[in-house]
C-alpha positions as CSV (number, residue, x, y, z in Angstrom):
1,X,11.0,18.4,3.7
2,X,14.5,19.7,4.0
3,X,16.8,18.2,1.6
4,X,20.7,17.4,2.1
5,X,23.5,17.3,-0.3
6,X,23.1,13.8,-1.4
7,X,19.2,14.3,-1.9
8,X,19.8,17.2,-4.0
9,X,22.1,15.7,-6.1
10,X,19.7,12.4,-6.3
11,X,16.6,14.8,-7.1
12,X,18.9,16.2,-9.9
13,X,19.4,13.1,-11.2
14,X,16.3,12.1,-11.2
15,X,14.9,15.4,-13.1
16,X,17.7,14.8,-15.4
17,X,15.5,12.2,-17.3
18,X,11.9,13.2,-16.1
19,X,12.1,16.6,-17.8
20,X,12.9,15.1,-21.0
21,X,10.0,12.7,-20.5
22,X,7.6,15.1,-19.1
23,X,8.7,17.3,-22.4
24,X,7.4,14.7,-24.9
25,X,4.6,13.7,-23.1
26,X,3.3,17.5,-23.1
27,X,3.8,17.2,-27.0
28,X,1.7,14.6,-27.3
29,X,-0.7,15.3,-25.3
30,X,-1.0,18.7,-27.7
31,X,-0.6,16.9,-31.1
32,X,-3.5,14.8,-29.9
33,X,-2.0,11.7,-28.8
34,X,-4.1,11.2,-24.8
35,X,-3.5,7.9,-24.0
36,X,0.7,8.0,-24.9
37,X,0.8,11.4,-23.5
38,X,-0.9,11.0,-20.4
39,X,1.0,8.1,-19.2
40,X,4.0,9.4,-19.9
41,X,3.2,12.0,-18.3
42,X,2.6,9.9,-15.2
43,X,6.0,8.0,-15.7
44,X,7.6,11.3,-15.6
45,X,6.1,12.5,-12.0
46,X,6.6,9.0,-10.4
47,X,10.5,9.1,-11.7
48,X,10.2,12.1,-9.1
49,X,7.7,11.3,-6.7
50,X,8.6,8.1,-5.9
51,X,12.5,8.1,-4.8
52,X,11.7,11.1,-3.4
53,X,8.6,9.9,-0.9
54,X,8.7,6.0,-0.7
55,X,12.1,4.8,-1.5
56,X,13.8,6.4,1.1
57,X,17.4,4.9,1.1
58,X,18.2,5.8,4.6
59,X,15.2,3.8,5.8
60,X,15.8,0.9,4.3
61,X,19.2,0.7,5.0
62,X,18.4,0.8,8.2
63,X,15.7,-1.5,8.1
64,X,17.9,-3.8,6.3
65,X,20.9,-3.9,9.0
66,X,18.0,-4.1,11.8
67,X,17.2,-7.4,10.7
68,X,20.6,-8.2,9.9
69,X,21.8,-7.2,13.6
70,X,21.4,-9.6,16.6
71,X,18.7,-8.7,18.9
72,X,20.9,-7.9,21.6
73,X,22.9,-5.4,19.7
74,X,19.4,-3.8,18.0
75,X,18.3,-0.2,19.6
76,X,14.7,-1.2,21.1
77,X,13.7,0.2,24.3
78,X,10.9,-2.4,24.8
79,X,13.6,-5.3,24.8
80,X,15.7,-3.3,27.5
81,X,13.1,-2.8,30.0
82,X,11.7,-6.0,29.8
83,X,15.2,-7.7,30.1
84,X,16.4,-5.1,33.4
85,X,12.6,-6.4,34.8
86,X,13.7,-10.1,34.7
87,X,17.0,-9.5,35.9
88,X,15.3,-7.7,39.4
89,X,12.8,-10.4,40.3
């Protein structure tokens, strides 16, 4: 997974508050609290995990301006072989 500028600086973010959380979730989980420390724990990872994986902001911009975007003006390679077919016949 190579990271750019703008990723880095969104992971930083991101580990900004997780750590923190991560921190007191480990303390916790050794002063015998499970239930509080485990799923802060969890909270923690998916701050990370999540924007990192799923929530790709590239892709849903560009999912977001595909839908917006005529269908003539969208990048599909389906539509334009389809349309150059009619056009022959």
């Amino acid at each position: 997974m190579a990271l750019g500028v703008m990723d880095m600086i969104g992971l930083a973010a991101s580990l900004v508050f997780a750590l923190p959380l991560a921190n007191y979730a480990v303390i916790r989980l050794a002063a015998g609290e499970v239930a509080l420390g485990a799923g802060l724990l969890v909270v923690a990872v998916a701050m990370v995990v999540l924007p990192q994986y799923f929530l790709d902001p590239g892709r849903i911009l560009r999912g977001l301006l595909s839908g917006l975007l005529p269908r003539q003006l969208r990048s599909g390679d389906d539509d334009a072989g389809s349309e150059g077919d009619s056009v022959e016949k």
